[in-house]
C-alpha positions in Angstrom: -28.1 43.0 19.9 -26.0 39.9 20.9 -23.7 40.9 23.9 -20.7 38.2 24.1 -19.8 37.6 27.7 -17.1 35.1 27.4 -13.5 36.5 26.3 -12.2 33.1 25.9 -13.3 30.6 23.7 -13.1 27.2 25.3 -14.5 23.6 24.6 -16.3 22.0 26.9 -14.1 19.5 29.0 -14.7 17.2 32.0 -11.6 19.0 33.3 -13.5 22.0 33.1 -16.5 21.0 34.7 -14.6 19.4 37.6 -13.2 22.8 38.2 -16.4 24.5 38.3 -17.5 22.1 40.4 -14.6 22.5 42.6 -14.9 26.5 42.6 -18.2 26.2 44.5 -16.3 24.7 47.7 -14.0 27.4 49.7 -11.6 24.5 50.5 -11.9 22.8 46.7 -11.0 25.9 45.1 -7.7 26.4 47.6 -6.8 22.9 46.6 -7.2 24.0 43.2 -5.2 27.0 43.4 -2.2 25.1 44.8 -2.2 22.5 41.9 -2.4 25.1 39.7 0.7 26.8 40.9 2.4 23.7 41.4 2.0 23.0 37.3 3.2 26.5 36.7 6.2 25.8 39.0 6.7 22.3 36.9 6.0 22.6 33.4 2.9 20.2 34.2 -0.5 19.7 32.4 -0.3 23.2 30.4 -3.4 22.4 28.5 -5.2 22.3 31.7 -3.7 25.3 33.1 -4.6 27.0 30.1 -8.1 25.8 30.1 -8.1 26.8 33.8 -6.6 30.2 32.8 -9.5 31.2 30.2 -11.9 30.0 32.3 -11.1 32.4 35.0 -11.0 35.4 33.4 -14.7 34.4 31.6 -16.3 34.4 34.9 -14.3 37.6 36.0 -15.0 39.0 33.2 -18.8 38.4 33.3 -19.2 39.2 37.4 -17.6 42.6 36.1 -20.2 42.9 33.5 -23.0 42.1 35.9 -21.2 44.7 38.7 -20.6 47.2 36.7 -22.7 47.1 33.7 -22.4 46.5 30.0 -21.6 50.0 29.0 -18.6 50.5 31.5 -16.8 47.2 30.8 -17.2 47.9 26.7 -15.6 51.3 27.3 
């Protein structure tokens, strides 16, 4: 049985791999975080944001899955 982890479907982008990259450094992923909110604030780079957005809650999602398990998360 095929269990789908990701809730978002995305393309691959450089923009998301740069993110990823930058989630992996405490000070990266701040810096992150403030240009995030800084393009909410503006109106800027909504495709990004968005991209930024489902990627987010894929990887919360699937730390939840490995946390809690399968059969509580599908409940």
């Amino acid at each position: 049985m095929v269990y789908p982890t990701n809730i978002v479907a995305l393309v691959e982008s450089d923009f998301l791999v740069k993110t990823r990259d930058m989630m992996k450094d405490r000070e990266q992923a701040f810096n992150l975080y403030e240009w995030a909110i800084n393009c909410l604030r503006t109106g800027e780079n909504k495709e990004f944001v968005e991209q930024l957005l489902g990627e987010l809650i894929n990887e919360v999602f699937a730390l939840n899955t490995q946390l809690n398990g399968r059969e509580k998360i599908n409940q």
